[in-house]
N, C-alpha and C positions, 0 to 999 in steps of 0.2 A: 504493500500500500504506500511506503514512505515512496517507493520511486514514483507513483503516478504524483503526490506532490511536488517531487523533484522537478518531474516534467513539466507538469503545467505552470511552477514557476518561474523556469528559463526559458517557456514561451511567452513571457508576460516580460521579465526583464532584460532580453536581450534586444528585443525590437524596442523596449523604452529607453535603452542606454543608445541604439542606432538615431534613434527619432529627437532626442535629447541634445546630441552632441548633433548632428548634421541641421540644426533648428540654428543652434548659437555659434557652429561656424559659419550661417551668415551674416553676424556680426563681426567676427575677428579671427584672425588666421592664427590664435592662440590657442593651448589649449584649455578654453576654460568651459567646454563641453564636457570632457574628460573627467575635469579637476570636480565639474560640479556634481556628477554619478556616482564618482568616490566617495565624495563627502556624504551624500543624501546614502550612500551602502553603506557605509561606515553607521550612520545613524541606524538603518534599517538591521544592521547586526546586534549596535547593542540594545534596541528596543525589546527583540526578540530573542535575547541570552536565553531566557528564563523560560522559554515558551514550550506549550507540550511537543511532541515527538514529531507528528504529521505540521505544525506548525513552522519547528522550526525547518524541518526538510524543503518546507515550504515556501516561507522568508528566507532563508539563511543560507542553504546549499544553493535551491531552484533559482528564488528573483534574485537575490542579493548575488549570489554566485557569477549570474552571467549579464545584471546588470553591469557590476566596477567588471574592472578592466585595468590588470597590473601589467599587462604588455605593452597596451597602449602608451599608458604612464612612460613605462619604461624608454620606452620609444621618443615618444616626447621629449624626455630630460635627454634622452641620448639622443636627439638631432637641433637640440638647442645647445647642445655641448659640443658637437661637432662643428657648429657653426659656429663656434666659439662665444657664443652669446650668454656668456657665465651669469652674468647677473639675472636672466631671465630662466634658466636649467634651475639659479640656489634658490630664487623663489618659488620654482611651482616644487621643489623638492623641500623645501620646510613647508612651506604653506600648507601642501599635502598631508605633511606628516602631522602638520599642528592642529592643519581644523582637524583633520580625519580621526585623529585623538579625542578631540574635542567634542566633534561628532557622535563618536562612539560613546564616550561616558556621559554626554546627557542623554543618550537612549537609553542608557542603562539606569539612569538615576531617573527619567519618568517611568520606565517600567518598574521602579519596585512599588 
């Protein structure tokens, strides 16, 4: 049963991290499509820590799984680094880590 959560999760979160990020690259060739899936997964993980079994299979493997996206990420910092564009790689690489942090423990501190 947990897979059919699995499934239907990452048919809900993979086309909203696509539809997401190709919305707000037509505002800027940065990436803050990326940045902002992460963050809103990030929240979507620690909302759901505590959550029954089909639940979290649900939110946490399924949506959240194939919504974020650490390749991408990765990618991003490493073609802003290739380009040498350091200051723009150390920001989406703290910013990431700090809201995503951030993110994640006020999900966790509204679900208790």
């Amino acid at each position: 049963m947990k897979t059919i959560f699995v499934i239907l999760g990452a048919a809900l979160g993979a086309p909203s991290r696509f539809a997401i990020d190709q919305y707000i690259r037509k505002f800027s060739s940065k990436p803050y499509g990326i940045f902002l899936v992460n963050i809103l997964g990030s929240f979507v993980f620690g909302l759901t820590l505590h959550t029954s079994v089909n639940a979290h299979a649900f939110f946490v493997v399924g949506f959240a799984g194939s919504f974020t996206t650490w390749s991408t990420f990765m990618l991003d910092f490493f073609l802003a680094y290739e380009l040498k564009n350091y200051k723009s790689a150390a920001i989406n690489l703290s910013a990431s880590l700090a809201f995503g942090l951030t993110a994640a423990w006020i999900g966790i501190n509204l679900a208790k």
